[in-house]
C-alpha positions as CSV (number, residue, x, y, z in Angstrom):
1,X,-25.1,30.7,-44.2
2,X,-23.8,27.6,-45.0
3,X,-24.1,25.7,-41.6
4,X,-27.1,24.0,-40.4
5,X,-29.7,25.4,-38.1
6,X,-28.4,23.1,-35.0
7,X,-25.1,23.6,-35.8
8,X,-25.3,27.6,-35.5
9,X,-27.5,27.3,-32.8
10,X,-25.0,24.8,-30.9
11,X,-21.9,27.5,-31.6
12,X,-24.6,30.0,-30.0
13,X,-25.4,28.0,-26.9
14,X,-21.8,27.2,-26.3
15,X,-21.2,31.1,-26.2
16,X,-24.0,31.5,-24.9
17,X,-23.4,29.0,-22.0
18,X,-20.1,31.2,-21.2
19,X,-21.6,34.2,-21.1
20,X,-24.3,33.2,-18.6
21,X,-21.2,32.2,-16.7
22,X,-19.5,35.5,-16.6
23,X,-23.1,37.0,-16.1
24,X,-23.8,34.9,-13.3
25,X,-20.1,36.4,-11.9
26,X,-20.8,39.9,-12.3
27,X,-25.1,39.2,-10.6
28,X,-24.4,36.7,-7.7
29,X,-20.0,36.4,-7.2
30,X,-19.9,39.9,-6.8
31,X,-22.7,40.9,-4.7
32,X,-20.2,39.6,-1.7
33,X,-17.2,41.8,-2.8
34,X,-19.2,45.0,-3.0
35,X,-20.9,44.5,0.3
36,X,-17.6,43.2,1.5
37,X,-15.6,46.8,0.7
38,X,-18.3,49.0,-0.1
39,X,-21.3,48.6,2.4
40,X,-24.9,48.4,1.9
41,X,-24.8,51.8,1.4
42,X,-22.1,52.5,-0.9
43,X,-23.6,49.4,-2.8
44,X,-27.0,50.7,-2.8
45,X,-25.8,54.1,-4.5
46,X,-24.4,51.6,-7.2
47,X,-27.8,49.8,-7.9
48,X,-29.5,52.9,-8.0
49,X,-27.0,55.0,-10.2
50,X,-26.4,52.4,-12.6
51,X,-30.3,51.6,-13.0
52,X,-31.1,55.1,-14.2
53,X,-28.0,55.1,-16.5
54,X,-29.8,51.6,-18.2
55,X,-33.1,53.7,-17.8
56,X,-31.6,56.5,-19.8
57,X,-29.9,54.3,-22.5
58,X,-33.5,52.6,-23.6
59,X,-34.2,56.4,-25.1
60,X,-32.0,54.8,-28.1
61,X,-32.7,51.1,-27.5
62,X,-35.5,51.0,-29.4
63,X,-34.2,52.3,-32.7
64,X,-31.0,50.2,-32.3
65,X,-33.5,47.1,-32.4
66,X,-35.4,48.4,-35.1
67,X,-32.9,48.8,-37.3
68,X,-31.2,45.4,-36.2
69,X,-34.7,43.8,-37.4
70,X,-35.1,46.2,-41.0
71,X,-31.2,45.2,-41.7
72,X,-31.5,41.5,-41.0
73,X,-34.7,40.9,-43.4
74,X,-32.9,43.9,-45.9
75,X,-29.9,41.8,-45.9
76,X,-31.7,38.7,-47.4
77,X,-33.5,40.8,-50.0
78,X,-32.0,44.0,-51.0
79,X,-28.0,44.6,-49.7
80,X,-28.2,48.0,-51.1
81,X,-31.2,49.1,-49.3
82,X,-29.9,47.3,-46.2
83,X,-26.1,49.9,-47.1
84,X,-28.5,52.6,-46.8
85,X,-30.8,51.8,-43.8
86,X,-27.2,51.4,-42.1
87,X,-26.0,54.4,-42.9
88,X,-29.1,56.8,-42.4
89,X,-28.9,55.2,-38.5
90,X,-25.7,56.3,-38.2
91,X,-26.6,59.9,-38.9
92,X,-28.9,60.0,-36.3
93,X,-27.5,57.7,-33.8
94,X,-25.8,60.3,-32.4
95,X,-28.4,62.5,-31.9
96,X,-29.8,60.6,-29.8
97,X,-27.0,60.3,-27.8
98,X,-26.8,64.3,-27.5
99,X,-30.4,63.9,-26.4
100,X,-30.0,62.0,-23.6
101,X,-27.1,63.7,-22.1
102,X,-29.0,66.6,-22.5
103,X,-32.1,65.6,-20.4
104,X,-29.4,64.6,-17.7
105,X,-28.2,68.2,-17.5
106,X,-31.9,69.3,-17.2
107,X,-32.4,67.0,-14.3
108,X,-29.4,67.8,-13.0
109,X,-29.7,72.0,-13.0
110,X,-33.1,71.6,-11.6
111,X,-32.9,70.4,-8.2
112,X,-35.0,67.5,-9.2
113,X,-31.8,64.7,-8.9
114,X,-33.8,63.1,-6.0
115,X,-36.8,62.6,-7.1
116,X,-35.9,61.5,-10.5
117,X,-32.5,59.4,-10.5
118,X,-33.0,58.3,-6.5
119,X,-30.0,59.5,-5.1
120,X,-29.5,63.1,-2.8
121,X,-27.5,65.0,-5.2
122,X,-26.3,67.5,-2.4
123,X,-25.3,64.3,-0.2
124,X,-23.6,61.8,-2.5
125,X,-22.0,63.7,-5.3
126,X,-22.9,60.8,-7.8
127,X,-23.1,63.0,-10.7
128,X,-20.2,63.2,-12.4
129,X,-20.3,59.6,-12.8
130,X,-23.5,59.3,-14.5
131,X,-22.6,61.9,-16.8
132,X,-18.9,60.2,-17.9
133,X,-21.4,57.1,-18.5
134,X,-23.7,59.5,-20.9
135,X,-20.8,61.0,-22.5
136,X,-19.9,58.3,-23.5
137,X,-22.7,56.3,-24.4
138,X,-22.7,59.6,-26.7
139,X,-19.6,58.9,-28.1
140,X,-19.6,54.8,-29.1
141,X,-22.7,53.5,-27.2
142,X,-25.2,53.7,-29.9
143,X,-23.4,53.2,-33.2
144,X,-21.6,50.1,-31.6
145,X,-24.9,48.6,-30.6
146,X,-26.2,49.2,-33.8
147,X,-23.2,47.7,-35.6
148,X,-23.6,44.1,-33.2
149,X,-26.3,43.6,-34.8
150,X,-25.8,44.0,-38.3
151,X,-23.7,40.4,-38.2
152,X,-26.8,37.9,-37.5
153,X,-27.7,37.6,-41.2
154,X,-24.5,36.1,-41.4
155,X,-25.2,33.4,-38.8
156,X,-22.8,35.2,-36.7
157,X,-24.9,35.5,-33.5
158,X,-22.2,33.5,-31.8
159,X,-19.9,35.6,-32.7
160,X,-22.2,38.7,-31.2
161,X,-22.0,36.7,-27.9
162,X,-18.1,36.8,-28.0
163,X,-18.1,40.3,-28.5
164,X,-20.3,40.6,-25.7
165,X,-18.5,38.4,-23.6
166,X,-15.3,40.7,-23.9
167,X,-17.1,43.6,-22.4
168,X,-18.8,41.5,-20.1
169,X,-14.9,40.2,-18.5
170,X,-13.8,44.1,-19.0
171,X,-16.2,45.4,-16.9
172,X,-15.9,42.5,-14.1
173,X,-12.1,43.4,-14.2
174,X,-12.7,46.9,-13.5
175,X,-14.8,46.0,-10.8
176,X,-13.1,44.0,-9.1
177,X,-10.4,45.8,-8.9
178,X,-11.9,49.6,-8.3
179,X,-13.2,47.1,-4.9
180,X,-9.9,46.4,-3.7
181,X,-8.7,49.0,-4.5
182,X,-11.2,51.4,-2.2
183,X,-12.1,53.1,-5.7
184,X,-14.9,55.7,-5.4
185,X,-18.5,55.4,-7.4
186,X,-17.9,57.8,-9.8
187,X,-13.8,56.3,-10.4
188,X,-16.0,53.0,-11.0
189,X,-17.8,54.8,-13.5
190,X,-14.7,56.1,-15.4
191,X,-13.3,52.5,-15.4
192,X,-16.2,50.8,-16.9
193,X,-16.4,54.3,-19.7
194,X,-13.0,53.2,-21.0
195,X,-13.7,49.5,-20.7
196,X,-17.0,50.4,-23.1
197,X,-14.6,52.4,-25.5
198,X,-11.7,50.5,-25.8
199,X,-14.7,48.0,-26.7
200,X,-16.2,49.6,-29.4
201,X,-13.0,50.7,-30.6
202,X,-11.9,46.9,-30.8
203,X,-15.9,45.6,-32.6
204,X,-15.4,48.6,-35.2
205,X,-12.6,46.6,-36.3
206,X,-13.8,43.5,-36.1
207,X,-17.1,44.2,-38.3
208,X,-15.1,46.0,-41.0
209,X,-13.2,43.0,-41.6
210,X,-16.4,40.6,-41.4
211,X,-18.3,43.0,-43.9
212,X,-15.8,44.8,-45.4
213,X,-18.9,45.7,-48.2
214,X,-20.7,48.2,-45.8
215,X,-18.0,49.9,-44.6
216,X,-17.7,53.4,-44.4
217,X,-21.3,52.7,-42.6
218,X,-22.3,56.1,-42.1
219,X,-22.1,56.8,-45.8
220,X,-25.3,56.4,-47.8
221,X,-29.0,57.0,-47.1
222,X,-30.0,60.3,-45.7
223,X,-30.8,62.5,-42.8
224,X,-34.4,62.5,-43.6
225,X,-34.3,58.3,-44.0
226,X,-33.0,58.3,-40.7
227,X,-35.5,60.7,-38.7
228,X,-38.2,58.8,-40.6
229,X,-36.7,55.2,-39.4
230,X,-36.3,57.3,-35.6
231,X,-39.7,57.8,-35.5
232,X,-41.0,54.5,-36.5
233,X,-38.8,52.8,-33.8
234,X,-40.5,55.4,-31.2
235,X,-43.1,52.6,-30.8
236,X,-40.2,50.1,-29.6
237,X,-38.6,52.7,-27.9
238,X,-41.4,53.4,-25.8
239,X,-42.1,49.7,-25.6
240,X,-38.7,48.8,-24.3
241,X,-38.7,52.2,-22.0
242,X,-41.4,50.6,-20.2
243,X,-40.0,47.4,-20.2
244,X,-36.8,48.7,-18.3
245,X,-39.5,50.2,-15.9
246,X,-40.2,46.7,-14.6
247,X,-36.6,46.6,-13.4
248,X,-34.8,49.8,-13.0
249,X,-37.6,52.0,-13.0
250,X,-38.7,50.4,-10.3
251,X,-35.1,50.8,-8.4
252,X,-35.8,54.0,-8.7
253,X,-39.4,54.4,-6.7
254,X,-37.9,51.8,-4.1
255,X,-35.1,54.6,-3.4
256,X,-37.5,56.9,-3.1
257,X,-40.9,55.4,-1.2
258,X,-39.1,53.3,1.3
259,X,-35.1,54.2,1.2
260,X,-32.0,53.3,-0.9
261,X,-31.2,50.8,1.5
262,X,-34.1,48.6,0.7
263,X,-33.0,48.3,-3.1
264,X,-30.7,45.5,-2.7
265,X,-33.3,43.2,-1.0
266,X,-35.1,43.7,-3.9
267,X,-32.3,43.9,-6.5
268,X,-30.5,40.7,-5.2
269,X,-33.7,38.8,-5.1
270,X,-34.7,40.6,-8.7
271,X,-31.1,39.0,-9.4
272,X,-31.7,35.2,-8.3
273,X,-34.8,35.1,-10.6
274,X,-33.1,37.0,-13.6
275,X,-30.6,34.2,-13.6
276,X,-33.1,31.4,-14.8
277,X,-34.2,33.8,-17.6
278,X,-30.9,33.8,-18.8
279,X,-30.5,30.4,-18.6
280,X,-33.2,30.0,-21.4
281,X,-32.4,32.9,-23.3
282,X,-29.1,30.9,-24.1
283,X,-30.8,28.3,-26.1
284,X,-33.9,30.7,-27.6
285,X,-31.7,33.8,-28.6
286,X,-29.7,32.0,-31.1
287,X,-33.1,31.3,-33.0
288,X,-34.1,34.4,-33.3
289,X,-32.5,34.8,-36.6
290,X,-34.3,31.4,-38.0
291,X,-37.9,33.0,-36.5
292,X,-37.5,35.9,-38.6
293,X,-36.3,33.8,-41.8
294,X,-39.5,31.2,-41.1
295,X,-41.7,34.7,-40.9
296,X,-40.5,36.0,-44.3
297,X,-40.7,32.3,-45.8
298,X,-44.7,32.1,-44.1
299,X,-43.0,28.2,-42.4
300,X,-45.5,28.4,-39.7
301,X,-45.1,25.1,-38.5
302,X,-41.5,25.5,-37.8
303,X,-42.0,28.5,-35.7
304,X,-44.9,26.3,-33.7
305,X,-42.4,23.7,-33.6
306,X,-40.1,26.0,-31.7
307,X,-42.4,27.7,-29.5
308,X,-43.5,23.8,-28.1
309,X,-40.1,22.9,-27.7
310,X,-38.9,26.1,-25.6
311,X,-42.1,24.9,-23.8
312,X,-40.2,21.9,-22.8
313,X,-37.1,23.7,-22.2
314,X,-38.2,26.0,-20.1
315,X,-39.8,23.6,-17.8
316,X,-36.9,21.5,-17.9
317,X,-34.2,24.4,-16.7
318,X,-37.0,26.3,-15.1
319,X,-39.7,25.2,-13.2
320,X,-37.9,22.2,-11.7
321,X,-34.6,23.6,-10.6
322,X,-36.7,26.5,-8.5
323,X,-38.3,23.7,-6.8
324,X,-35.1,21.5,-5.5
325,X,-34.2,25.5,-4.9
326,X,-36.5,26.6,-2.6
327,X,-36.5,24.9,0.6
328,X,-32.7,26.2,0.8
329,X,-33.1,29.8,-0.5
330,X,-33.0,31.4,3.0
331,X,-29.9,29.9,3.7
332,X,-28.0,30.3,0.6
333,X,-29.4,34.0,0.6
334,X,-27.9,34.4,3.9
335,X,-24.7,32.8,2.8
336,X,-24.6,35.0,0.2
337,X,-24.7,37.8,1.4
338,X,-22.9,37.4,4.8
339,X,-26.6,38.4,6.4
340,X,-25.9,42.1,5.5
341,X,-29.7,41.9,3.3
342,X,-32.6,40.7,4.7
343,X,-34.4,37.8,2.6
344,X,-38.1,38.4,2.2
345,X,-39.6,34.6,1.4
346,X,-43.1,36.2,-0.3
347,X,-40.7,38.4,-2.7
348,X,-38.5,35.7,-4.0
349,X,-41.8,33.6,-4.0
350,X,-43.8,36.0,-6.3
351,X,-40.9,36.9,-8.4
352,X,-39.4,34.0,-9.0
353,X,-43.4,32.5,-10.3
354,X,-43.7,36.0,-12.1
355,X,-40.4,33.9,-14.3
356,X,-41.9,30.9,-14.5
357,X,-44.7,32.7,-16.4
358,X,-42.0,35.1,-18.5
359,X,-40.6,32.0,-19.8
360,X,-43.4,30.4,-20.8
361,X,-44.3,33.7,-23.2
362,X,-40.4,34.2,-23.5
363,X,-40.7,32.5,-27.5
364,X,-43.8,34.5,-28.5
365,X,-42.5,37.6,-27.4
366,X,-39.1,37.0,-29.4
367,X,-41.1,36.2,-32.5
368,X,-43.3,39.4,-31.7
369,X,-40.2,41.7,-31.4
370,X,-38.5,40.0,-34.1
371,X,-41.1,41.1,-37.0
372,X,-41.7,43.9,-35.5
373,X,-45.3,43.9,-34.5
374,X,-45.5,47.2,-32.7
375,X,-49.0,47.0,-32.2
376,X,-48.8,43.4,-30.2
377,X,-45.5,44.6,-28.8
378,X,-46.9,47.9,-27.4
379,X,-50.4,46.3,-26.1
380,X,-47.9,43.7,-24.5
381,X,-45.3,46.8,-22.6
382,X,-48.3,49.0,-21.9
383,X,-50.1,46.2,-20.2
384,X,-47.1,45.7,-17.7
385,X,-46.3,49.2,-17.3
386,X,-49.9,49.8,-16.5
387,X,-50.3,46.9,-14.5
388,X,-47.4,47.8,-11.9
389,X,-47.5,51.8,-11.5
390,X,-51.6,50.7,-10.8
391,X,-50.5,48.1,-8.2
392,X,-47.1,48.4,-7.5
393,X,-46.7,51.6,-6.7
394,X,-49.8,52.1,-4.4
395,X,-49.2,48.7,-2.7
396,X,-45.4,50.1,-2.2
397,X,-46.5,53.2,0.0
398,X,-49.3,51.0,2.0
399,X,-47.3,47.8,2.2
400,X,-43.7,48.4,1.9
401,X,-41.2,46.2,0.0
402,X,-43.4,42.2,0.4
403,X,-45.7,43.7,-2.3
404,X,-43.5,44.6,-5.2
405,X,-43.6,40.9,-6.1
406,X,-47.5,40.6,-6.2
407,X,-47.5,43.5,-9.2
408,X,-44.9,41.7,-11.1
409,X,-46.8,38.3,-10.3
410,X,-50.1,39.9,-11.9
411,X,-47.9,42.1,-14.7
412,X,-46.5,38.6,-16.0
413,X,-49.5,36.5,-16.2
414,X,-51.1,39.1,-18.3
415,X,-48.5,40.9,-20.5
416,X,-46.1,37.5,-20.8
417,X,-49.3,34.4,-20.9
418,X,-52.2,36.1,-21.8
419,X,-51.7,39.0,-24.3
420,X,-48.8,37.2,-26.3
421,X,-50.3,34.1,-27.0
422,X,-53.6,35.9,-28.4
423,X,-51.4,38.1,-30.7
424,X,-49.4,35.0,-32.2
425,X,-52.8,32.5,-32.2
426,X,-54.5,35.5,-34.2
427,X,-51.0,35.8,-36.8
428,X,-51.1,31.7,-37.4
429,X,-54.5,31.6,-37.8
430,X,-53.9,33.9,-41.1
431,X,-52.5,30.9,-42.0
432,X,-54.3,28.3,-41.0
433,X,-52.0,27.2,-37.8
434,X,-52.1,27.4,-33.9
435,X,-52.4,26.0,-30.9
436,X,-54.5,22.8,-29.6
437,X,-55.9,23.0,-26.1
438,X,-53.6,19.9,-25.3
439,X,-50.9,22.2,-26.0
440,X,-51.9,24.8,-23.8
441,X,-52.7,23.1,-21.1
442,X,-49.5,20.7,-21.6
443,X,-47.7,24.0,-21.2
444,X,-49.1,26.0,-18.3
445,X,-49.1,23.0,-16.2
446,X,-45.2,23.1,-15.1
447,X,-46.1,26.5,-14.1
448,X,-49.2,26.2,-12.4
449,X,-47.6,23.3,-10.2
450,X,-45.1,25.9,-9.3
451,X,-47.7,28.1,-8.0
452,X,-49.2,25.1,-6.0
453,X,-46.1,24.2,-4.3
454,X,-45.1,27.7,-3.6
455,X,-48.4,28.5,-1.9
456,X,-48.1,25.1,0.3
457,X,-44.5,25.8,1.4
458,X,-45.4,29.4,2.3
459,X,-48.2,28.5,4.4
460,X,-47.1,24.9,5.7
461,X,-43.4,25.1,5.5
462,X,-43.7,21.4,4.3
463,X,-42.1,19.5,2.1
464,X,-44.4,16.6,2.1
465,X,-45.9,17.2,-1.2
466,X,-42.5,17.5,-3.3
467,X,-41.8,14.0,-4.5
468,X,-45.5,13.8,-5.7
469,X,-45.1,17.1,-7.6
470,X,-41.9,16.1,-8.5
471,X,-43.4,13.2,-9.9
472,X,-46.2,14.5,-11.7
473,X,-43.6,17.1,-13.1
474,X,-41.5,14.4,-15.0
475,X,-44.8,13.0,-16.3
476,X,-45.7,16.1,-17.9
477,X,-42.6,16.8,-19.2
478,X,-42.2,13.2,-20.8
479,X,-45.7,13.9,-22.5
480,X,-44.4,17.6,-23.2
481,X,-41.1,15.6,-25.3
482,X,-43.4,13.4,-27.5
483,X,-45.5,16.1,-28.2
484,X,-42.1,18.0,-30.0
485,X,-41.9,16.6,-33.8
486,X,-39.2,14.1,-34.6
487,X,-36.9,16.6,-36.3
488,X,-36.9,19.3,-33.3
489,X,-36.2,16.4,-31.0
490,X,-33.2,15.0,-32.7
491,X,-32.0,18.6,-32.7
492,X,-32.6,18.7,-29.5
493,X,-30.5,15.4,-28.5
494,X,-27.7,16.3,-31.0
495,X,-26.4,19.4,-28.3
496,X,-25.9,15.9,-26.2
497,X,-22.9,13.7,-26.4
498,X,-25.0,10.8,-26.5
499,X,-26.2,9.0,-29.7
């Protein structure tokens, strides 16, 4: 790794930036086509189907992460142990694959389609799409997830976001044109299946010749490393099971409590919120590589330097932008989807503060996953899983659609504010680091002033408060700046094209 930390991490924003583009494409530009040729409820099928596919692919998720971690701090230490931790994941990568097509069938053959995936079997004959998706997920999707991330130790995570930004325009393609084309669901689903193998197909090659030293991958290591390696990644499994709950799990009870036509209220509103996570995942993702390497090398301070400057960055692309956004939301919404979805203002209220608060946690959480803290990281999914099937659910049947957003409101502040930073504060304090109570405070602030102006809007409709908010916003965020240290802030100011 012969290129500076900025200078990777410029690379990785720049691909980075273009994938957010063609991800902001496929979430918000095509939300008009599909209502456009498909219908609310042809659409609705989609959202539903698609989130219990992503539901069912998070049964392998886990050890694909886990063995992306073990390999990148192998890789520094021991490239022989990291040849064999490759290739004992290989053997059972498949397996898991088999696994999940096989709880498919189950659900299928036993009438209980409906309950679990959403969607009337017997009525919509959506089934032979999911199971081309499983197939083959079985066939490519786990290996070539594992073999994405076996490139950051190389400083390649740029190049990770080109590979995922050729999927990402394959799968637009396919459906754009299955749309105009009056293409079925399930034809849609065949389409995106040879999209994802032509793929993988395409980054076997590509990895071979970048680390021509591990290939054949699946050779080395052993069956029995690899079951043992499965079952330590059941934790993060689990963990990242119940993190897809907060999204498509919760599709899935929407179909079913209050009708499949109410998912894309909540979906395209889910969607708008999603977007400004993305926005900061850009410029924190790229450092996950460096957070792991400061973790080996016990550099505390650098890792608290990051975690106060995403601080900034997050308010900066965050908190602000949702402010100038929401006295226009209903319109745009409306715009947006040629008023074929109703906008609920108290959902995209409560959701889009339920992201304020994910990106404030967003670094601690990285670091969390990135050393593989199971413990932290399942106190932090279990929290949130318990926190919406507690609430969410029970507020669903009473209250209908409106109260989805208070559970994920309540989920965040706990499982993204609360329970990371005592997990992290407890880790630095090994080491004689942490947090002031400037710093906290410094940081919640943005957020909290969110909160403030969301509840006055809601209940006034006024914008007479804004420019003081506004105000106070910038002030905060120019004593947020000179709180970073000198050498994160000229990082900072070198992505600029300004001296």
């Amino acid at each position: 790794m012969t290129k500076s930390i900025e200078k990777r991490t410029l690379e990785s924003t720049i691909a980075g930036g273009v994938l957010f583009i063609i991800s902001f494409v496929q979430a918000i530009v095509l939300v008009p086509f599909f209502l456009k040729y498909w219908g609310n409820e042809k659409y609705s099928l989609w959202i539903t189907l698609y989130a219990f596919v992503n539901l069912m692919r998070t049964l392998d998720a886990g050890h694909q992460n886990y063995i992306g971690n073990e390999f990148n701090k192998l890789f520094h230490i021991n490239k022989d142990e990291a040849k064999s931790l490759l290739g004992s994941s290989f053997k059972v990568a498949y397996l898991l694959g088999a696994f999940e097509l096989f709880i498919y069938l189950v659900i299928l053959f036993s009438g209980l389609h409906k309950k679990i995936v959403g969607i009337d079997e017997t009525q919509f004959n959506v089934s032979f799409g999911i199971l081309v998706f499983l197939i083959m997920w079985f066939l490519v999707g786990s290996v070539g997830g594992i073999l994405v991330k076996i490139i950051l130790p190389l400083g390649k995570y740029s190049r990770s976001l080109y590979l995922n930004i050729i999927i990402k325009v394959l799968e637009t393609t396919c459906i754009i044109v299955s749309l105009l084309l009056g293409a079925s669901v399930n034809v849609l689903c065949l389409a995106i299946s040879i999209c994802w193998l032509l793929y993988t197909a395409y980054i076997m090659y590509d990895i071979r010749k970048m680390m021509p030293e591990f290939y054949p991958w699946w050779k080395g290591g052993s069956f029995k490393e690899g079951l043992s390696n499965l079952f330590k990644s059941m934790v993060i499994t689990v963990n990242v099971f119940i993190e897809q709950f907060s999204t498509n799990g919760i599709v899935i009870f929407i179909a079913n409590i209050v009708g499949v036509l109410k998912v894309p209220v909540f979906t395209t509103l889910r969607t708008v919120g999603n977007t400004f996570i993305q926005a900061t995942t850009i410029v924190l993702n790229p450092l996950v590589p460096e957070l792991i390497r400061f973790h080996v090398k016990e550099e505390y301070d650098k890792i608290r330097s990051i975690v106060i400057a995403n601080w900034f960055v997050s308010s900066l692309i965050v908190n602000i932008p949702l402010m100038f956004l929401t006295p226009y939301i209903k319109v745009l919404f409306e715009w947006w989807t040629n008023g074929k979805i109703e906008f609920d203002l108290a959902l995209y209220l409560t959701l889009t503060m339920s992201i304020s608060l994910v990106n404030y946690g967003k670094t601690f959480v990285v670091y969390i996953t990135g050393i593989n803290n199971l413990k932290a990281l399942t106190f932090i999914t279990s929290t949130r899983f318990v926190i919406l099937l507690v609430i969410g659910i029970p507020l669903l049947k009473i209250y209908g659609l409106g109260s989805i957003g208070w559970s994920f409101l309540a989920a965040e502040l706990v499982s993204s504010v609360l329970v990371p930073y005592y997990f992290v504060n407890k880790q630095f304090k090994k080491h004689y680091m942490g947090f002031s109570s400037k710093d906290i405070m410094l940081s919640l602030a943005p957020s909290l002033l969110l909160g403030l102006y969301y509840f006055e809007f809601y209940f006034f409709a006024s914008l007479f408060f804004l420019p003081v908010l506004i105000l106070i916003f910038l002030i905060l965020l120019w004593v947020q700046w000179n709180t970073i240290s000198l050498e994160i802030r000229n990082r900072l100011l070198s992505f600029l094209p300004i001296r």
